[in-house]
Backbone and ligand atoms as CSV (ligand in chain L), in Angstrom:
chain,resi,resn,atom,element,x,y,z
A,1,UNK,N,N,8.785,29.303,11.464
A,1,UNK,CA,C,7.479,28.647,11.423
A,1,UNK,C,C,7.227,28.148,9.999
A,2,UNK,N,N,7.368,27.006,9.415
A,2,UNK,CA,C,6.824,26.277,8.437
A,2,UNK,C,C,5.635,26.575,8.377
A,3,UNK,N,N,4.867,26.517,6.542
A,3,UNK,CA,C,3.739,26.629,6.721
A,3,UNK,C,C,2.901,25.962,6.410
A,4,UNK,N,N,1.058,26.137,6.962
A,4,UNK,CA,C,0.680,24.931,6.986
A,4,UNK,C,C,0.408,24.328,5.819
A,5,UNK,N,N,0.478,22.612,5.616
A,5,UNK,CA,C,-0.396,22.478,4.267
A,5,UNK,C,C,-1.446,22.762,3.762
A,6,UNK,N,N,-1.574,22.785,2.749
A,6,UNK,CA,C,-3.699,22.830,2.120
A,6,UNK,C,C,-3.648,22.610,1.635
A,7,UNK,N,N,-5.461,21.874,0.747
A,7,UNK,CA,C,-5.883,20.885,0.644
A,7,UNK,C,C,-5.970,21.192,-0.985
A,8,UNK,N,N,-5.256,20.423,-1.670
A,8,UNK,CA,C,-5.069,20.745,-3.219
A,8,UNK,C,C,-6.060,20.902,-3.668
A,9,UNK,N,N,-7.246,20.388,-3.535
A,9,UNK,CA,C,-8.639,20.858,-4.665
A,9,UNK,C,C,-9.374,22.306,-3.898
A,10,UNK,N,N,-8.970,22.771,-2.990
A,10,UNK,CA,C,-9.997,23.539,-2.089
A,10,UNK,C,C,-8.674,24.667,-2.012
A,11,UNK,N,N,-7.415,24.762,-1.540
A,11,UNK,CA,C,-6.730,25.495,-0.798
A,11,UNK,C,C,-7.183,25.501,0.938
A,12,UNK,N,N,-7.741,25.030,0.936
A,12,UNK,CA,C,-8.402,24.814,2.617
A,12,UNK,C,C,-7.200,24.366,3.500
A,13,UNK,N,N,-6.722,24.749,4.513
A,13,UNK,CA,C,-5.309,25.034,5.185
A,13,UNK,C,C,-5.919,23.621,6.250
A,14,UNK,N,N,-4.881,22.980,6.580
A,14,UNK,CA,C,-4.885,21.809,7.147
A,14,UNK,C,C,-5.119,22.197,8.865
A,15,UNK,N,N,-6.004,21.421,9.826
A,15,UNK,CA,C,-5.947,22.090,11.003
A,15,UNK,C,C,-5.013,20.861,12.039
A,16,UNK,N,N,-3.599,21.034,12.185
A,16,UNK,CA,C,-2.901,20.394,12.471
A,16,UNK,C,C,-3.089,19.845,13.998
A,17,UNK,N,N,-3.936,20.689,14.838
A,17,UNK,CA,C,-4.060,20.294,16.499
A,17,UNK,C,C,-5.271,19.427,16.043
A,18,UNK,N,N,-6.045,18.934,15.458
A,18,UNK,CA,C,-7.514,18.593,15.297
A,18,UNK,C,C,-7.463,17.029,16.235
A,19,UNK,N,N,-8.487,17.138,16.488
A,19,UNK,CA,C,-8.638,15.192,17.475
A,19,UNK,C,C,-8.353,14.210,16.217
A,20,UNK,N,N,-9.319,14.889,14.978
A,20,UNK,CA,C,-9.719,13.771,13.975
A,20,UNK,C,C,-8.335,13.324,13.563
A,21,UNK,N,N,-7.106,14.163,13.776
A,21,UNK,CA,C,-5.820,13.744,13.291
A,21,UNK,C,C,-5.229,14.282,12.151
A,22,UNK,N,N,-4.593,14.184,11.143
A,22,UNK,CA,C,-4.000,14.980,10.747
A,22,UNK,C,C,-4.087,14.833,8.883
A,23,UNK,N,N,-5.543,14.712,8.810
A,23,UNK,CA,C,-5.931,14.795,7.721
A,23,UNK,C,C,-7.101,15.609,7.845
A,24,UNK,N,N,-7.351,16.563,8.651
A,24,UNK,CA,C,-8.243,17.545,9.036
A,24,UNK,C,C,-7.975,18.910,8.725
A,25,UNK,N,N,-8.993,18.938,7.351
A,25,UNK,CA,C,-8.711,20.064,6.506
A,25,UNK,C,C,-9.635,21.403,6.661
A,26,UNK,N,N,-9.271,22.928,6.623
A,26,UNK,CA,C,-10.810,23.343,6.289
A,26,UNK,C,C,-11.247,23.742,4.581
A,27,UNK,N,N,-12.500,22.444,4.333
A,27,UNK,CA,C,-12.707,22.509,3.069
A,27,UNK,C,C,-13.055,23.444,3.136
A,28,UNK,N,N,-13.864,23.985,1.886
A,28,UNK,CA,C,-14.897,24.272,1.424
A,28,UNK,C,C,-16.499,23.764,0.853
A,29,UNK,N,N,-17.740,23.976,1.227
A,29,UNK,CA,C,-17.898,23.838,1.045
A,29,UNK,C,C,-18.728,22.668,-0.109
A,30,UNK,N,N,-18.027,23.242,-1.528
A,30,UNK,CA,C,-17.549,23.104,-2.774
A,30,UNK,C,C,-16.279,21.872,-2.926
A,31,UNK,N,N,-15.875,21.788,-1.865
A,31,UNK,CA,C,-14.744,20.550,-2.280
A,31,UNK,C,C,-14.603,19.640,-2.557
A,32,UNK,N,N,-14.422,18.440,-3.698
A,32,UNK,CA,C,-14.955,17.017,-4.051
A,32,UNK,C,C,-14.191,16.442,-2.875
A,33,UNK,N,N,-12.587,17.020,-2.461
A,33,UNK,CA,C,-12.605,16.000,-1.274
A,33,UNK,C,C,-13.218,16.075,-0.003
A,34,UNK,N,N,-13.608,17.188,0.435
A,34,UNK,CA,C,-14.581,17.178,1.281
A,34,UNK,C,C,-15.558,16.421,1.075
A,35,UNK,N,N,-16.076,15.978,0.445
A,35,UNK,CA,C,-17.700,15.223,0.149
A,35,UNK,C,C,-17.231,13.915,0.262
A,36,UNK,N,N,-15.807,13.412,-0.108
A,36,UNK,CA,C,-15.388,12.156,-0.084
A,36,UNK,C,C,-15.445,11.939,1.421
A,37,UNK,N,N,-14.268,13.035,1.853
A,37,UNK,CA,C,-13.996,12.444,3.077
A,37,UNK,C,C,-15.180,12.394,4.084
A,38,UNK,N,N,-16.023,13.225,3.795
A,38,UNK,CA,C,-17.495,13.418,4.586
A,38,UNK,C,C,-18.302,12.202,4.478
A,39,UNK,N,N,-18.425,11.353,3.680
A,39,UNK,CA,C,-18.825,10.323,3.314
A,39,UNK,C,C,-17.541,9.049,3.632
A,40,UNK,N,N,-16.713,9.297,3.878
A,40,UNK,CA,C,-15.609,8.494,4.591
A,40,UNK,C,C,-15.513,8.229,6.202
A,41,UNK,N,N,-16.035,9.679,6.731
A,41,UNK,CA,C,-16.357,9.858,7.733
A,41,UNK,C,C,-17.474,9.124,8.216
A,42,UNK,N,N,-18.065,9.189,7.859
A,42,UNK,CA,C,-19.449,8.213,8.196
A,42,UNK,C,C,-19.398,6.944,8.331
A,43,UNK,N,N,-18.734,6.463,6.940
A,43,UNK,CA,C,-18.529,4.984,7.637
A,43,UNK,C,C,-17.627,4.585,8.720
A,44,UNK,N,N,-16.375,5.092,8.620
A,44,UNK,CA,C,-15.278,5.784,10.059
A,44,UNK,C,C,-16.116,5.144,11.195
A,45,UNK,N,N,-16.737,5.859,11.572
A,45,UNK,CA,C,-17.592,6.003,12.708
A,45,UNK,C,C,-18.591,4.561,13.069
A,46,UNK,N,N,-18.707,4.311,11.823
A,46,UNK,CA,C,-19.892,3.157,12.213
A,46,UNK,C,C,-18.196,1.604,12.220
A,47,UNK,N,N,-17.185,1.788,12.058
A,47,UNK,CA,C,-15.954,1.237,12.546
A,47,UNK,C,C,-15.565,0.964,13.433
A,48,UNK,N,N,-15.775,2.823,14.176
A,48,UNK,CA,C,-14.791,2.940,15.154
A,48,UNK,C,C,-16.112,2.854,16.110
A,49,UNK,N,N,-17.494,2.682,15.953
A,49,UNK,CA,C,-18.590,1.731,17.253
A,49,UNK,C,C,-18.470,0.931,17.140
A,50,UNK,N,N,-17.565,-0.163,16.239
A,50,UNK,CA,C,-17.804,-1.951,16.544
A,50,UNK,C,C,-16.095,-2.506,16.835
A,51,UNK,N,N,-15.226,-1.421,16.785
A,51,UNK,CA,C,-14.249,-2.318,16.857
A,51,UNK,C,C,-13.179,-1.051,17.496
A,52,UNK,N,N,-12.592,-1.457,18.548
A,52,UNK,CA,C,-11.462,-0.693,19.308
A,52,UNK,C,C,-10.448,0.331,18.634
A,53,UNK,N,N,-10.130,-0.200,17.740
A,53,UNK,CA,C,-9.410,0.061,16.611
A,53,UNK,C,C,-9.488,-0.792,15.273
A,54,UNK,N,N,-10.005,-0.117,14.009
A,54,UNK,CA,C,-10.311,-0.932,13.370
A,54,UNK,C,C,-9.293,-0.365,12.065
A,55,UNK,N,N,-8.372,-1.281,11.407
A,55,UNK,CA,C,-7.593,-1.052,9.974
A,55,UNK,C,C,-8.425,-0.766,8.710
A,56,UNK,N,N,-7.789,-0.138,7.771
A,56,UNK,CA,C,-8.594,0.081,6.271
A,56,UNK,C,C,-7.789,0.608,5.326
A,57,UNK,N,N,-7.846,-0.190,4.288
A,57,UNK,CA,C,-6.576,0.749,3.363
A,57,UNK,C,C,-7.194,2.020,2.913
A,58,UNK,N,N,-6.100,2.867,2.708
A,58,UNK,CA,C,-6.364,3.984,2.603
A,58,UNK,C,C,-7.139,4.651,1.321
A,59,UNK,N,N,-7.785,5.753,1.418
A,59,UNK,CA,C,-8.741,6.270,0.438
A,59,UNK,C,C,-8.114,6.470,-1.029
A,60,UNK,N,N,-8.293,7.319,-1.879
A,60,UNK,CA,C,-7.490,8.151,-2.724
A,60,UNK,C,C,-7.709,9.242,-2.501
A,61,UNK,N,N,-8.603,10.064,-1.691
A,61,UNK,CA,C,-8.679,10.942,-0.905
A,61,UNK,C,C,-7.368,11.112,0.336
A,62,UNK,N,N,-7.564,10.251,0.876
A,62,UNK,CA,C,-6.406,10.540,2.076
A,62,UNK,C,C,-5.144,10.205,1.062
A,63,UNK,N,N,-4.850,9.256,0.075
A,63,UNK,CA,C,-3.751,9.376,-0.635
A,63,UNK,C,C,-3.338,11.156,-1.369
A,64,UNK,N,N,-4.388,11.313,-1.497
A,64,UNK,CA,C,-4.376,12.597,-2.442
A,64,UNK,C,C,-3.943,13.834,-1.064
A,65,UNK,N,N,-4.157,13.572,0.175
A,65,UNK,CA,C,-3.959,14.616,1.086
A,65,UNK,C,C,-2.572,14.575,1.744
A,66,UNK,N,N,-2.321,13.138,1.389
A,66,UNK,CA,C,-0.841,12.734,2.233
A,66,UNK,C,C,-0.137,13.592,1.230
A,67,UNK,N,N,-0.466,13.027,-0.005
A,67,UNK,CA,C,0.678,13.936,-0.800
A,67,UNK,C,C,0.932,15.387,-0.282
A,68,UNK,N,N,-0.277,16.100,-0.190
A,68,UNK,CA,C,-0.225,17.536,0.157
A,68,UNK,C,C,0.700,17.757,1.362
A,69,UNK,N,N,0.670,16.652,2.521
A,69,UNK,CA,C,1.194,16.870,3.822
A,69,UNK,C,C,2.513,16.192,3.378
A,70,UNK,N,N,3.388,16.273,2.152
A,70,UNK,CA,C,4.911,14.941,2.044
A,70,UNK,C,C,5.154,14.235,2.934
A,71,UNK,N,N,3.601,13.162,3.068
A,71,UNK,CA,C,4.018,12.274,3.836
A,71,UNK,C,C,4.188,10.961,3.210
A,72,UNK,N,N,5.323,10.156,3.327
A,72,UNK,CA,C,5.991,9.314,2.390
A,72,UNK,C,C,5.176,7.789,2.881
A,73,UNK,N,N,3.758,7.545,2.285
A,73,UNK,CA,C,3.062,6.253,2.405
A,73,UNK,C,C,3.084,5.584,1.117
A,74,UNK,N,N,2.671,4.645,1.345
A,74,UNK,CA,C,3.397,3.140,0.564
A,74,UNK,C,C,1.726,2.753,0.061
A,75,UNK,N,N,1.918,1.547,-0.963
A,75,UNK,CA,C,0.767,1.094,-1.181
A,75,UNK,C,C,0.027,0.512,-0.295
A,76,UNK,N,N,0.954,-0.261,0.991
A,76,UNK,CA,C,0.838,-0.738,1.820
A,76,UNK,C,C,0.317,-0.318,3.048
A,77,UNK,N,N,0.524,0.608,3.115
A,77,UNK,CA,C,0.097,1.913,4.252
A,77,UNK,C,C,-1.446,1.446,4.368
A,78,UNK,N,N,-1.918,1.855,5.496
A,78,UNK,CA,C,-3.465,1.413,6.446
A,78,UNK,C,C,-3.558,2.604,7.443
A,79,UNK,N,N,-4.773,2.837,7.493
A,79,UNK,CA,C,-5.598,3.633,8.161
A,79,UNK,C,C,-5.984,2.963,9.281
A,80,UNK,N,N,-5.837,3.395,10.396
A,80,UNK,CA,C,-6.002,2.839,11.783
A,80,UNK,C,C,-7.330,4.025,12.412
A,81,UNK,N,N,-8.836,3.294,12.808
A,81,UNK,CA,C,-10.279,4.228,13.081
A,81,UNK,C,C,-10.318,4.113,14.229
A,82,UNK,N,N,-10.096,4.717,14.906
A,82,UNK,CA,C,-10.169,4.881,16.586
A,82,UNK,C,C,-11.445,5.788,16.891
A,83,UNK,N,N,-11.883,6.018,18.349
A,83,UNK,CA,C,-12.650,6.929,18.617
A,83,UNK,C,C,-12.406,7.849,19.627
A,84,UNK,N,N,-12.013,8.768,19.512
A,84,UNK,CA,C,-11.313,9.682,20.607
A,84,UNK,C,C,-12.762,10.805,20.660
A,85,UNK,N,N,-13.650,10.655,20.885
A,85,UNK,CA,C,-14.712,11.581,21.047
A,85,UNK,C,C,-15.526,11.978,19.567
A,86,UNK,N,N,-14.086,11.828,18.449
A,86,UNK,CA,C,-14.385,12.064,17.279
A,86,UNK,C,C,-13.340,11.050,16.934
A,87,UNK,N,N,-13.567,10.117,15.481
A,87,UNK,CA,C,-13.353,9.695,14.649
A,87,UNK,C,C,-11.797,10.170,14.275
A,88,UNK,N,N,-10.750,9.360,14.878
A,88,UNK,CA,C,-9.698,9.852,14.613
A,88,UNK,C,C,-8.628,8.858,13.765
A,89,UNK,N,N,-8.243,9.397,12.932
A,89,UNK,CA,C,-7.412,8.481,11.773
A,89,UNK,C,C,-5.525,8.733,12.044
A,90,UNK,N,N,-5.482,7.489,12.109
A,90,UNK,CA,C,-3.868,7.434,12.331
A,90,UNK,C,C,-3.341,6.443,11.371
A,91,UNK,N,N,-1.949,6.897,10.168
A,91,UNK,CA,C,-1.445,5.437,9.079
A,91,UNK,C,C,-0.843,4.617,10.201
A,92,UNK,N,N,-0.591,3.464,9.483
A,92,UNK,CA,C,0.449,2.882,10.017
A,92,UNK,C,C,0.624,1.762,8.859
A,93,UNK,N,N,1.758,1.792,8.643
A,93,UNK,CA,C,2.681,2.412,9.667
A,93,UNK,C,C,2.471,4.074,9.724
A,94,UNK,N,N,3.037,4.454,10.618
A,94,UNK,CA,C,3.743,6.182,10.564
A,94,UNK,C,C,4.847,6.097,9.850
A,95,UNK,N,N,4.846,7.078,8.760
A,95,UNK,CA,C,5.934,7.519,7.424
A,95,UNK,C,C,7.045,7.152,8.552
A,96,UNK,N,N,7.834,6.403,7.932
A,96,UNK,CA,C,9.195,6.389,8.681
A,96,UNK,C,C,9.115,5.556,9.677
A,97,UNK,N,N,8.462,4.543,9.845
A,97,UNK,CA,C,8.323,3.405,11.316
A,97,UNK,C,C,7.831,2.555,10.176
A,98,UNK,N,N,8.041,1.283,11.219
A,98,UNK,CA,C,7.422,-0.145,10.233
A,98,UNK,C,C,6.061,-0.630,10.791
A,99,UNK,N,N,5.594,-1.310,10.161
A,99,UNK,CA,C,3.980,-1.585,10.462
A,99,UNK,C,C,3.809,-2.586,11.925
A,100,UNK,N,N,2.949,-2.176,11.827
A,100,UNK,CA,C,2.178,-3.026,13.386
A,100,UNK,C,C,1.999,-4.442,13.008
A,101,UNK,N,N,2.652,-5.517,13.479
A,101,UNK,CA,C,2.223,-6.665,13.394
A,101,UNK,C,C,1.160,-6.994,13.564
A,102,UNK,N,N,0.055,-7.995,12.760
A,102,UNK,CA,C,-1.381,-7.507,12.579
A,102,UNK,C,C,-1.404,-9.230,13.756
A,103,UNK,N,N,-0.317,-9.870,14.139
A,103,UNK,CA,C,-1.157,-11.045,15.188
A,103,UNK,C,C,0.518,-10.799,16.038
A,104,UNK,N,N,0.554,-11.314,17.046
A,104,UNK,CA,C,1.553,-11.049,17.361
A,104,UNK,C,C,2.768,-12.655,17.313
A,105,UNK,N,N,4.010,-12.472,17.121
A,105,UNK,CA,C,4.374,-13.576,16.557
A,105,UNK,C,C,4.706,-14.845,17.492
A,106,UNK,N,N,4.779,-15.435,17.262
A,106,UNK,CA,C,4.580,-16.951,17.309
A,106,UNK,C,C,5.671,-17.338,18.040
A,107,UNK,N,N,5.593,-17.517,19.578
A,107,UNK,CA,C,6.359,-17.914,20.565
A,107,UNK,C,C,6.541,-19.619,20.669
A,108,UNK,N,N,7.596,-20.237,20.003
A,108,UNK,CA,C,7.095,-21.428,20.186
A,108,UNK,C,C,7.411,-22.070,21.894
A,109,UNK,N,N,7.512,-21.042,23.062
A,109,UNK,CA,C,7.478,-21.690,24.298
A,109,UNK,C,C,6.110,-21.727,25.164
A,110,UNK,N,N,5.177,-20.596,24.081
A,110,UNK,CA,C,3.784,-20.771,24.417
A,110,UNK,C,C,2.800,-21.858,23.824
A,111,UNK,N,N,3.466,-22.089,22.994
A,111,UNK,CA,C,2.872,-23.119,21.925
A,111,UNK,C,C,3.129,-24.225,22.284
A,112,UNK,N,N,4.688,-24.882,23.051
A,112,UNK,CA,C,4.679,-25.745,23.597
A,112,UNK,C,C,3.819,-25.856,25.152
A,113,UNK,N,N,3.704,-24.635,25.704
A,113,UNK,CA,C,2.993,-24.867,27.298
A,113,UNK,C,C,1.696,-25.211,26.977
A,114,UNK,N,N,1.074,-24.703,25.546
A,114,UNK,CA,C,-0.434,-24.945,25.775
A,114,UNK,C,C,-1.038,-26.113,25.263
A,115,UNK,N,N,0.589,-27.057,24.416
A,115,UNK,CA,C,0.257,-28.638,23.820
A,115,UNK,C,C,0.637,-29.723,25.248
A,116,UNK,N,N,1.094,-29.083,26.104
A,116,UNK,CA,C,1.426,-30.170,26.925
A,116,UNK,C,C,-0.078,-30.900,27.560
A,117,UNK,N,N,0.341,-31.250,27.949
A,117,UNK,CA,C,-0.826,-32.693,29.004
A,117,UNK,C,C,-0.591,-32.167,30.098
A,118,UNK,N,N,-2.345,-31.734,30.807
A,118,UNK,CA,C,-1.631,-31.509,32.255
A,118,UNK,C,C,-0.997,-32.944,33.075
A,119,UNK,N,N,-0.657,-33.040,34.340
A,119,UNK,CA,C,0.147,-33.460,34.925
A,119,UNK,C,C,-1.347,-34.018,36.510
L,1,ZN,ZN,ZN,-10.575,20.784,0.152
């Protein structure tokens, strides 16, 4: 059994089953990243009511937690706000996968069906 991470300013042990996903720590209290992410959280939410899934680059908070979890994100790396009952954060890419194409690419046999002239 590996053990779990925690949260470098707090020691607060990471709660790995959580909905919110896997930057779900138990602070303290007292924790500056708790107050970040608590205040991260909030806007989260007012995100994840206007948009299905909505992108955001990532905090220095969640940078500062990935480290804790060695998870290998990029400058490039994005926060994906979903709503699973609670406010749930997923990167993407995922450490080790490539990113989500943000339109999907450019078929030029659709592009020709939708310049034609109907008939
Ligand atoms: Zn903490």
């Amino acid at each position: 059994m590996t053990a779990l991470a925690v949260c470098p300013t707090c020691s607060g042990r990471q709660m790995p089953n959580h909905p919110a996903g896997g930057f779900a720590f138990e602070h303290t209290n007292e924790c500056t990243l708790r107050r970040h992410e608590d205040a991260r959280a909030v806007s989260d939410a007012d995100l994840a009511r206007h948009f299905v899934a909505a992108r955001r680059p990532m905090t220095q908070s969640e940078r500062t937690l990935a480290a804790a979890l060695n998870l290998d994100v990029t400058a490039d790396t994005l926060v994906i706000v979903t709503w699973a009952g609670v406010v749930r954060r997923v990167l993407d890419p995922l450490p080790g996968t490539t990113p989500t194409p943000t339109a999907p690419p450019a078929s030029p046999a659709l592009a020709a069906a939708t310049t034609q002239e109907p008939r």
